[in-house]
N, C-alpha and C positions, 0 to 999 in steps of 0.2 A: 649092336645094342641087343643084347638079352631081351627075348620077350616082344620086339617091336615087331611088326607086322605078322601076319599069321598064313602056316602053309605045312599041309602035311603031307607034301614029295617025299619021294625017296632021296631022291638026290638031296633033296635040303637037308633032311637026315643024316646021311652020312658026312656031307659037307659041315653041317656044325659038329659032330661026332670030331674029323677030324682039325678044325678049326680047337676045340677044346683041350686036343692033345697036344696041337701047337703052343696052349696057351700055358698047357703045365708047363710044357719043355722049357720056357721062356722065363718063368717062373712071374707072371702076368696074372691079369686079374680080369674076368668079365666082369661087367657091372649090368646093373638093371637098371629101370627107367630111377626109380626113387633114389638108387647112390647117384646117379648121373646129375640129377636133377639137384640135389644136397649139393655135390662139387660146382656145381655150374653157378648155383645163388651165392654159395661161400667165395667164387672167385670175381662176383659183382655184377655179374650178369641178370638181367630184372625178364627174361623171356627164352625160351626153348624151345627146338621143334624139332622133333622125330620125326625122320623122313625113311621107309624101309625102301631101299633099293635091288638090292638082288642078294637072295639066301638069306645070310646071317649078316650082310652088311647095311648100313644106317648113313644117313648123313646127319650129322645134329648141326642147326643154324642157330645160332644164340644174336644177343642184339643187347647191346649198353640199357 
């Protein structure tokens, strides 16, 4: 998740730098909280929760 929890390591740096060029190569899309959150209610879900776990990665728990 784009934007969810906050750290300004080196290593996180680079790690999303290269996280980024994986995601062109893929031809893939980051999202931020607010696309995330638009897909999550459009697909019926009534709750969300961002969880930062390590670097650039997130867990998102959604709930009917």
């Amino acid at each position: 998740m784009v934007g969810a929890g906050s750290s300004s390591d080196q290593k996180h740096e680079e790690t999303q730098v290269l996280f980024d060029l994986f995601i062109m190569f893929i031809n893939g899309a980051e999202r931020d909280e607010q696309e995330s959150k638009k897909i999550i209610i459009e697909a019926g879900f009534s709750y969300y929760k961002i969880i930062p776990v390590l670097g650039v990665r997130s867990i998102i728990e959604v709930c009917l």
